[in-house]
N, C-alpha and C positions, 0 to 999 in steps of 0.2 A: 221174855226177858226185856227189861227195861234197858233203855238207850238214850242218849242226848240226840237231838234231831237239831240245827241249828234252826231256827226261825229265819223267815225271807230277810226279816229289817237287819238283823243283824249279818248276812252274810254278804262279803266283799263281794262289788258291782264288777264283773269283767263285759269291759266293753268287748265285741266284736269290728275284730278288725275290719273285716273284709263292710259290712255296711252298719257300725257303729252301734249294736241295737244291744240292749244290756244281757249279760247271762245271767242274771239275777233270778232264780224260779220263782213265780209270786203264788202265795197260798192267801185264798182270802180265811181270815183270824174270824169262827162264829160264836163262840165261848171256851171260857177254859173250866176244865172238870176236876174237880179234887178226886182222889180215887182213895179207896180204904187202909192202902197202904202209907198215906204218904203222898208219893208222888200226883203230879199233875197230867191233863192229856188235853192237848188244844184240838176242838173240832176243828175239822177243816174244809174248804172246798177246793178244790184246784180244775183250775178250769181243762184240764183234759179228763177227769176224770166225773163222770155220772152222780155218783155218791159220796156224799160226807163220808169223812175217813179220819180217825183217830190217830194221832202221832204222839207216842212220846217223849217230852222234852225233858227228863231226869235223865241227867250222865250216872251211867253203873261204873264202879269202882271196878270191874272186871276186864275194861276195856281201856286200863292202862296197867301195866305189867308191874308186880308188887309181888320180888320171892317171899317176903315175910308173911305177908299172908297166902302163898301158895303153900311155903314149907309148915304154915299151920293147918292147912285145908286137909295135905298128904301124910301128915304125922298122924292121923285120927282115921286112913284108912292102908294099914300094914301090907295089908291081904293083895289091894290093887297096886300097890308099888312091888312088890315082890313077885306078882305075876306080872308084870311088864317089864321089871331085873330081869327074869329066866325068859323070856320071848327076846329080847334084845342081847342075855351074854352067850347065847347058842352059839346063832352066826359070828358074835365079836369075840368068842374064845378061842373058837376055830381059825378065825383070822392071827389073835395074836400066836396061836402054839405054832402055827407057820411062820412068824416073824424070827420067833427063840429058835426053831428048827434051822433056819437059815443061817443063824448067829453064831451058832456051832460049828457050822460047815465049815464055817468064816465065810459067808455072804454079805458085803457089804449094804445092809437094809436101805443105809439113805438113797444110795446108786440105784436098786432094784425097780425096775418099772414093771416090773409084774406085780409085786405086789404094791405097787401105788395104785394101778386098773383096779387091783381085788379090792383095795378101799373104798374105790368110790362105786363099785357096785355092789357092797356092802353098803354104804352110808345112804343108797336108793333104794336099798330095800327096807330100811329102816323106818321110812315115812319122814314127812312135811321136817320137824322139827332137825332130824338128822343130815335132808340134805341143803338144810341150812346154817346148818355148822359146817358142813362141806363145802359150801360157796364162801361161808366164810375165812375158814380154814385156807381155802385158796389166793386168801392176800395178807397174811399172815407169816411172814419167812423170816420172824422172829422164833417161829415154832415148830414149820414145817420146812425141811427138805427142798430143794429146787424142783426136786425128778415128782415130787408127790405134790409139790405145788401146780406144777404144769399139766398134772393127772384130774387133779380134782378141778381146776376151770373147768374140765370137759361135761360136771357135770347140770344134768337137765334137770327141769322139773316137772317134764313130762308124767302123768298118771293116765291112769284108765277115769273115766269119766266117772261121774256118780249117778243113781236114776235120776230122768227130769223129775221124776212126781216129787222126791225130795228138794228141789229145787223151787220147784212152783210155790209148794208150800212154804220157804221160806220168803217168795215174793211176795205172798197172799200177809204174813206174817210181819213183815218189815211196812209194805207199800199199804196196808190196809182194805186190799182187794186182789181179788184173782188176777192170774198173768191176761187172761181175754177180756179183763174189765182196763186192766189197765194200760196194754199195749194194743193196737190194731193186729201186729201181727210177732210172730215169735218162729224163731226156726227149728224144726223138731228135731234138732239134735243138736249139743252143744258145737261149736265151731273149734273152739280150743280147748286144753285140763289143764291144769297145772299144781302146784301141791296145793296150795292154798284156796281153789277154788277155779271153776269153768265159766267161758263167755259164751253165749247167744245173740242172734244179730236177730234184732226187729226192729220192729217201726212205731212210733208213737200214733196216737189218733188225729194228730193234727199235721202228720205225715213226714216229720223227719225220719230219717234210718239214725238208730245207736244199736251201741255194745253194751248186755247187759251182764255185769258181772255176776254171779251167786257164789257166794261162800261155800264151803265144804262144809259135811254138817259133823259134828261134836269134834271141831278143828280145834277149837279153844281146848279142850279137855287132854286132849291126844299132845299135844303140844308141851301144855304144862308140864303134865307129869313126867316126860323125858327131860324140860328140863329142870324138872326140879331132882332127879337123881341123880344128871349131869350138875348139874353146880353143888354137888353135894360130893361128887368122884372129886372134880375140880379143886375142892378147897382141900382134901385129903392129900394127890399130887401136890397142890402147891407146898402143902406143910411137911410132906415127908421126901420130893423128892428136890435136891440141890440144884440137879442141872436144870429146871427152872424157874427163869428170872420172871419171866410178865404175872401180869395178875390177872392169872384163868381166873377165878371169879368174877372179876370186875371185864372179862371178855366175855362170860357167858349173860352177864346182866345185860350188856351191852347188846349183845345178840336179839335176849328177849324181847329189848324195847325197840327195838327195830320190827322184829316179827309182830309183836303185839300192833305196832301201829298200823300194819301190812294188812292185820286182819281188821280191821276199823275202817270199812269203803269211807265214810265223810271225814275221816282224817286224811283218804286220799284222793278225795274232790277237794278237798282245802287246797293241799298239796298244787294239783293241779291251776287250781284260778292264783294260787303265787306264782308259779311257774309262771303263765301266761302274762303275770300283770309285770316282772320281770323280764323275759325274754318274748313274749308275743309280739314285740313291737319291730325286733329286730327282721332284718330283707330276709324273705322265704323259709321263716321258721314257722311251725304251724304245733298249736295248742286246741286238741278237742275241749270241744263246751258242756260242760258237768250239768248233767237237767237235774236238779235240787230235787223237786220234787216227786220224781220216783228214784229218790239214792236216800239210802240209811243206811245202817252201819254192816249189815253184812247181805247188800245189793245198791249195786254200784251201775246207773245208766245214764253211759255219755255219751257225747256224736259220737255215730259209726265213720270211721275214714277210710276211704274207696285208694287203697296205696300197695304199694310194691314193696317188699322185703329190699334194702339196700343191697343185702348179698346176692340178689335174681338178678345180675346183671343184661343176661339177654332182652329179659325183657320190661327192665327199666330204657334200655338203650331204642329195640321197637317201637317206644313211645315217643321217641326223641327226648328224650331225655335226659341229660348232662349227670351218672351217677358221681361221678368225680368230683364237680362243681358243689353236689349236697353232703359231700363228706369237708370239703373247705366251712361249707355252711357250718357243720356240725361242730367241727371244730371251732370254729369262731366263737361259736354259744359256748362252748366248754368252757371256755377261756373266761368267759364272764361269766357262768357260775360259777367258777373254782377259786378267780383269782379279782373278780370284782364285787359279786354281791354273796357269796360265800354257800349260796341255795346250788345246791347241786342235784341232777338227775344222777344214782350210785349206781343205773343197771341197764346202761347203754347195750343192750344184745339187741341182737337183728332183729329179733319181733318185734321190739320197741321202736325202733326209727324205720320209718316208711317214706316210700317215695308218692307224695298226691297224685294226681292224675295234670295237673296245675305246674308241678314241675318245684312242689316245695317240700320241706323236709317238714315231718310231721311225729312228732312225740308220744311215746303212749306210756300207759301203767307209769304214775306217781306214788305208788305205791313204798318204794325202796329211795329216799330222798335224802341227805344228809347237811349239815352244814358245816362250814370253816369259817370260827372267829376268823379277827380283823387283822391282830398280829400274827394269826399263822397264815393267813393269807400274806401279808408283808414279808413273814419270812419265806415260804415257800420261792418268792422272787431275789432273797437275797439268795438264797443257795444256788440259784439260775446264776445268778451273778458272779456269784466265786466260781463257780464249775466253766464258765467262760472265762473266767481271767485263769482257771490252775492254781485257784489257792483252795489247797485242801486241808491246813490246819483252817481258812474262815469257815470251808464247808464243815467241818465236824465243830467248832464253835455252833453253826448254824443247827447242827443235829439237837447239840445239847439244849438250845433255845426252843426248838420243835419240841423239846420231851419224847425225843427218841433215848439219848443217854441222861442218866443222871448225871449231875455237877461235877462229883466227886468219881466219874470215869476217868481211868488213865487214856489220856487223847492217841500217848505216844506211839503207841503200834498200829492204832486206826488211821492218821493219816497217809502213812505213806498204804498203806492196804487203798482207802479212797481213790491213792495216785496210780496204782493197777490195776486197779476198774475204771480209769480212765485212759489207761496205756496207750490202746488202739484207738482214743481217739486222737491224740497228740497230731498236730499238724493239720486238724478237722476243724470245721466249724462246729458251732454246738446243733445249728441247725442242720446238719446230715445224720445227727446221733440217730440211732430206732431207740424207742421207749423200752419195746421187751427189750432188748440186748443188755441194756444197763438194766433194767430191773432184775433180770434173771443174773446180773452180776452182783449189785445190791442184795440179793436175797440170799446170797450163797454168805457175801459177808455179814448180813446182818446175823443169820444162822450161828456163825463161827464166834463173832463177838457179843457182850452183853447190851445189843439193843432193844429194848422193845416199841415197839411200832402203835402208833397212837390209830383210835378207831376211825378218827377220820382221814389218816393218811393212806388206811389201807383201801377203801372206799375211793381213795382219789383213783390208786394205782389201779385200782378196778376198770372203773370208769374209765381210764386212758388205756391202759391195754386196750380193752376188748374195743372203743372206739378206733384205736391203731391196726387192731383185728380184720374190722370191717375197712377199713381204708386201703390196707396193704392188700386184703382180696381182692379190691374194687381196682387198684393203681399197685405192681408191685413197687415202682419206686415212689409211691410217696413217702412223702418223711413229715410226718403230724407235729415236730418243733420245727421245722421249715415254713410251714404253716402257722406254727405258732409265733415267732418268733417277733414279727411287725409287730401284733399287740403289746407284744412285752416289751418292746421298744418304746412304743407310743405311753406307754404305763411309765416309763423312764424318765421320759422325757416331762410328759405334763400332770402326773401326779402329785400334790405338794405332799405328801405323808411326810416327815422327817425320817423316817427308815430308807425310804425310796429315795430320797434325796441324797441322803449316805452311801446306799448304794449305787447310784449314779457316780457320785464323787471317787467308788472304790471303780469302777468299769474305767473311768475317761482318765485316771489318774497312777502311775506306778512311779516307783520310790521317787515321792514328787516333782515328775514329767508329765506334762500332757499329751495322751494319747491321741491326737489329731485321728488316726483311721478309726478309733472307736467311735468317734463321735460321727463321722462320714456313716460309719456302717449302722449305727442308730438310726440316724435322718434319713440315711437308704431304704431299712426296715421299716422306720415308724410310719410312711407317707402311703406303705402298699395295706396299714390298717385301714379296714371299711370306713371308721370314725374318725380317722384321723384330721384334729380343726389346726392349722397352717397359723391361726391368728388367736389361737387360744395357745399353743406351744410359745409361740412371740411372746405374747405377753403373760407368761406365769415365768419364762425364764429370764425376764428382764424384772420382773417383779422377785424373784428368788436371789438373783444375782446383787440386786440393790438391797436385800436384807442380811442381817446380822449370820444368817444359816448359812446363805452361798458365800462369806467372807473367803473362805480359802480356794472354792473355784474360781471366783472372780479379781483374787489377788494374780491365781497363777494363769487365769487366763488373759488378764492384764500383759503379764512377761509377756505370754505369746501375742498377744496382740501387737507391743510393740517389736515385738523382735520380727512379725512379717513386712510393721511399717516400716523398722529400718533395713528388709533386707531390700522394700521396692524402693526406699530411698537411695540406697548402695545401689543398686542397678541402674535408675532413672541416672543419677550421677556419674556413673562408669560408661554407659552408652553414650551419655551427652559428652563428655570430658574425649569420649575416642572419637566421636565425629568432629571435636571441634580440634582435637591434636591432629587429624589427618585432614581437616581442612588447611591449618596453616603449615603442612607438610612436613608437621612432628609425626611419623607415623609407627614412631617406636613403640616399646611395651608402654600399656596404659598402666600410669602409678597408681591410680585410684581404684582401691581395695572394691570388688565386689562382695556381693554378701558370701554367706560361710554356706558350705550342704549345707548345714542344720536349717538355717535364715531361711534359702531356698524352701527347703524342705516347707519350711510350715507357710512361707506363701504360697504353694503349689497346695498345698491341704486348703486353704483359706478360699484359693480360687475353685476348688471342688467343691465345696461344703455350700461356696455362692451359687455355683450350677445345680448342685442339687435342691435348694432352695426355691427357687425360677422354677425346677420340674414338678417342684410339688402341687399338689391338688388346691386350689385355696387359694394361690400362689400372684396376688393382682397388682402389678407395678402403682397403678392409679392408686389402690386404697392403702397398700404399702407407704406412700408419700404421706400423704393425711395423716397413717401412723404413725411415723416417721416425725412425723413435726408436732402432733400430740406428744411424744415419747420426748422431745427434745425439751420440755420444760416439765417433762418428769422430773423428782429433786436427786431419786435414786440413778437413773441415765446421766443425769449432771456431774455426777461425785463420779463415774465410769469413766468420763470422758474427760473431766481433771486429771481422774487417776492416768488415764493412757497420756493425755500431753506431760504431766508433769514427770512420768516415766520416761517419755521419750527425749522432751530436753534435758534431762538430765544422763541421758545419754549418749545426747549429743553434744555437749557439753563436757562430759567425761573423755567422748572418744576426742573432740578438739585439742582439749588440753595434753591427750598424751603424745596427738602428733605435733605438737607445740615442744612440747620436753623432747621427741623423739628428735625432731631438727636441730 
């Protein structure tokens, strides 16, 4: 079968961190061959390999997922759809005549956790394509049940192995030589199965240790035609039955292109050197290096990583090893693919994040990858936002904006429902919330009302559970938005989006008053992020406050401004007036008004916000001055500092006159 093989020049250069040296695989180019079909096939030489070796570089149409031409492939053979119906409705009829048996009884189906277990051992015997509707299914609680949502994470995709001789021969078939021409060494039995395919641990000639992936063999075939009988149940459900709302078809295509690309190893060495070119950079995250030239599309050989499963706590710990430390790690990456550059790892389970031996956190299988536009990322932060402030009609605004609800949703009975799924956290910070606990609360109401849940939202919830999974085993009281919590501050703060700017303005601001401890507990947050720059926050919020966008924060942070100047001026005045009345042995009540609590109030916030300021990281009185006197013939600093004198004599000037009239 024909395949696209990228060529050396064209594939992105991943530097190596650790000593700079390129991942680039290089194939020296000896001619290119026309062949009778059509396509072309470039000799080649690679320098670990002995023999010229023939690559395909024509992309097959088969190797990106296309139901219109599947449901024409399967319409032209009856025989084999209708023997794969009866092998698949045996075990699922038996299941459901026990669902109807129950229903009679009056067994309440959603509640029943037995027959959620019987699903998903059901949905594992079904093979590859079924229990990947089951993994999907499991972040779906627009469709499924709490008690069967929590059933079916449980499931694996553990298989029995396939013979090596089937596998060699797909490396002889892919790589253009046999597994002993082309590895040094190879391990006689696969290390790992999984539905889509087994690894083996060898060695190149040139003596690196990697993981060689092998596809399962007629994976494509087996796949297909489940789902193409499943999106064909799907569109009949959606058309005959009312109670639901999402669009199973467009979840099952959605499926497919995920699966398809899953089975495409150089879709997920691609995967891989973004990954790496994105987050490799970041302190002790670790990205294996994809060797090009033994990976095609179904054999996949990258560095082997010498690492510890995060949940083998014992003996992460006997290495001296900090496992706590690599779950903050983990987290912090999350944070920036989900809510900075939108490239997300979907399948954060314990095989995939390892502990090195180095003491770093190490990534594997890019296989399952997803991404989040720009404004769902912007929004995903505003709904952080109102769920800290308690505004649950902005959070279901925010739902409707995510394309959770449609426009024309009645809001009215969903917010206050939002407001008792957050019941029990009233009087909490957002950071002690746990992930599962509101998700599992979330799910119950999305279930009940007309949500449906976008595919990469569910992929997020994935991904953060099962990261929460692994951290809560490692730490039970961690709390992974306690962890999070600094980034999203420091996002707050030096972000210029105009969403996040809004959002900012909706945190520091309520029925317009300024929240002085919100902004304290920002600058608390934002200074314990790894990245957090002291002199980039300075100057984008002086730059933000001097433009036309910050008008309304730097109007009302103006009042506050002058309202702390005149409460130190009221004190400075009231202390000097009493020592100078008890100097000349007036030492009755001092007439001179101190400032108000409120006045009070927000110089004491003012004088905290300056200490936290000093504590922060960055934080250099020296270069602060130079700043300081740069910023002073700023033209926007100018018009600030008009606006505060001209504010304040006019209020003192106000308060003169009335104890003018008063006397």
């Amino acid at each position: 079968m024909i395949v696209k093989t990228l060529p050396p020049s064209s594939r992105p250069i991943q530097e190596d961190s650790s000593n700079g040296t390129s991942r680039r695989g290089e194939l020296d180019v000896i001619d290119v061959v026309p062949e009778e079909n059509g396509t072309q096939s470039l000799v080649v030489r690679s320098p670990s390999l002995l023999a010229a070796q023939k690559i395909r570089t024509t992309a097959q149409p088969e190797t990106l997922y296309d139901p219109v031409s599947i449901a024409a492939h399967y319409q032209n053979r009856p025989l084999e759809v209708v023997r794969r119906i009866f092998a698949v409705l045996g075990p699922t009829l038996s299941f459901v005549f026990g669902l109807w048996s129950d229903g009679k009884r009056g067994i309440v189906v959603k509640n029943d956790r037995r027959r959620a277990t019987q699903l998903r051992v059901l949905l594992t015997q079904l093979g590859p394509a079924y229990i990947k509707i089951g993994q999907a299914l499991s972040t779906r609680p627009d469709l499924v049940p709490p008690v069967f949502l929590e059933e079916l994470t449980k499931l694996q995709d553990q298989l029995p192995p396939f013979p090596n001789e089937i596998a060699y021969q797909f490396i002889t078939e892919e790589l253009g030589a046999p597994p002993q021409e082309v590895y040094a060494e190879l391990s006689a039995q696969p290390i790992a199965a999984a539905s889509l395919g087994q690894v083996y641990k060898g060695k190149l000639k040139t003596g690196e240790e990697v993981a060689v992936k092998v596809q399962r063999a007629d994976l494509r075939e087996r796949i297909t035609i489940d789902l193409y009988i499943l999106r064909n149940l799907a569109a009949w459900v959606q058309k005959k039955v009312k109670r639901v709302k999402s669009d199973l078809v467009g979840i099952l295509d959605e499926l497919g292109d995920r699966i398809f690309e899953e089975m495409d190893y150089i879709h997920e060495g691609e995967n891989a050197e973004r990954f790496f070119e994105l987050y490799g950079h970041m302190k002790d995250v670790y990205v294996p290096k994809i060797y090009w030239e033994y990976t095609n599309r179904r054999v996949l050989t990258m560095e082997w990583i010498n690492g510890t499963k995060l949940t083998q706590t014992e003996e992460i710990k006997a290495q001296g090893i900090n496992a706590r430390y690599l779950i903050e790690v983990g987290v912090q990456c999350s944070l920036r693919q989900l809510l900075e550059h939108g490239f997300f790892h979907a399948d954060p389970h314990p095989g995939n994040l390892l502990a090195t031996t180095d003491g770093k956190l190490a990534y594997l299988d890019f296989g399952m990858m997803s991404e989040i536009k720009p404004l769902q990322r912007y929004g995903l932060i505003e709904a952080i936002v109102h769920v800290v402030n308690r505004d649950f009609e902005g959070l279901a605004k925010d739902y409707v904006k995510l394309d959770f609800l449609s426009p024309e949703t009645d809001l009215t009975p969903i917010i206050p429902a939002f407001a008792r799924v957050f019941a029990d956290a009233q009087g909490a910070s957002v950071a002690e919330l746990n992930i599962k606990s509101i998700t599992d609360e979330l799910s119950a109401l999305m279930y009940e009302y007309p949500f449906r849940v976008p595919p990469y939202y569910a992929l997020i919830i994935r991904s953060l559970v099962t990261l929460e999974g692994i951290a809560i085993f490692i730490d039970p009281n961690f709390k992974v938005l306690s962890e999070a919590y600094p980034y999203v501050s420091k996002r707050l703060l030096t972000d210029p989006a105009p969403q996040l700017r809004a959002s900012l303005q909706d945190l520091l601001f309520k029925d317009g008053r300024f929240r002085w401890n919100r902004l304290e507990n920002l600058l608390k947050n934002a200074r314990n992020s790894q990245d957090y720059d002291f002199n980039l926050v300075l100057n984008q919020g002086i730059e933000f406050l001097s433009s036309e966008r910050g008008a309304f924060i730097r109007d009302k942070l103006v009042d506050e401004s002058v309202n702390g100047l005149d409460a130190l001026g009221k004190n400075v005045l009231h202390n000097f007036t009493y020592l100078l009345r008890e100097r000349v042995g007036l030492t009755g009540v001092n007439k001179t008004p101190a400032a108000t609590v409120e006045q009070q109030q927000t110089l004491e916030h003012i004088k905290r916000i300056l200490g936290i300021l000093r504590e922060t990281q960055g934080f250099d009185p020296v270069k602060l001055a130079s700043q300081i006197a740069q910023l002073l013939v700023n033209p926007g600093v100018q018009r600030l500092g008009q606006q505060i004198a001209n504010r304040f004599t006019q209020k003192a000037v106000a308060r003169l006159i009335r104890q003018l009239l008063a006397s």
